[in-house]
C-alpha positions in Angstrom: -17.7 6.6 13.3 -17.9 7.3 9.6 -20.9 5.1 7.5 -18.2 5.5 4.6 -21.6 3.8 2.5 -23.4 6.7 3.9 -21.3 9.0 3.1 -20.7 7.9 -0.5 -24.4 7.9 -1.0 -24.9 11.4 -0.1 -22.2 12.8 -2.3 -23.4 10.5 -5.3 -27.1 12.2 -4.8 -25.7 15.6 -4.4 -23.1 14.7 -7.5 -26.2 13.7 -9.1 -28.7 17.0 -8.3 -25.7 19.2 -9.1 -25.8 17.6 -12.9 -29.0 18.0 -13.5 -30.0 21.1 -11.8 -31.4 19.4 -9.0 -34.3 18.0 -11.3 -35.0 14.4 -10.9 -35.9 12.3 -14.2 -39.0 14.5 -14.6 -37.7 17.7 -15.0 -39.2 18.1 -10.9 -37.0 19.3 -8.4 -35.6 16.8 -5.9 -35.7 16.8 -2.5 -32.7 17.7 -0.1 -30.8 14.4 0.9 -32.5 15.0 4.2 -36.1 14.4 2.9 -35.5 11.9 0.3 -38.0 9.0 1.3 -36.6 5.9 3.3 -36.9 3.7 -0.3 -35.0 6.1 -2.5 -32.4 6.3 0.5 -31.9 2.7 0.7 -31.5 2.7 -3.4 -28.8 5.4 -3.4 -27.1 3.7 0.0 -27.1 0.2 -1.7 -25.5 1.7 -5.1 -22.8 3.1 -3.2 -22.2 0.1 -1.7 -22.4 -1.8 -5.0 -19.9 0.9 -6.3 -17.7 0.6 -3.2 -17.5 -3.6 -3.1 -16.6 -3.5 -6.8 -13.7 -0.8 -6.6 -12.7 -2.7 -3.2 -12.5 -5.8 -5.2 -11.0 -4.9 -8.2 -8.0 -2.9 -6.5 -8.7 0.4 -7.8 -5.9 3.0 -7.2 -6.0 6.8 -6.4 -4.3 7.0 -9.8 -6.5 4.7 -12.1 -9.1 7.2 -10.2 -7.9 9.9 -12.2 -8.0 8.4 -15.4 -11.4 8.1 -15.6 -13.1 11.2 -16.8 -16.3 12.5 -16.0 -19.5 11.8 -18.6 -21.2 15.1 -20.0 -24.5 15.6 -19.7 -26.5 15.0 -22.7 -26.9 17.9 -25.0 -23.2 18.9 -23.5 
């Protein structure tokens, strides 16, 4: 069965690497969703969730989805 928090995690951290280059905050490389430490995990896992209750509870459609577009990158 699908850990849909799990899942939403993951794509936010590789959504996340993909923008910056896969550099973390410091300009270092980050490490694959595979190796992140246990703590890190937990942070991106409970963001997701965060994310995830909010749209749930707010009634967020597919469309209202597309409306929202996607923030450049500083210096963009």
């Amino acid at each position: 069965m699908l850990n849909l928090n799990l899942y939403l995690s993951e794509m936010g951290y590789m959504t996340y690497a993909k923008t910056t280059d896969n550099k973390n905050y410091q300009g270092l490389p980050m490490p694959t969703w595979e190796t992140l430490p246990v703590p890190q995990k937990t942070a991106w896992i409970n963001a997701a969730a965060a994310i995830r209750r909010r749209v749930v509870r707010n009634g967020m459609s597919a469309e209202q989805d597309e409306e929202i577009p996607p923030v450049a990158a500083k210096g963009d």
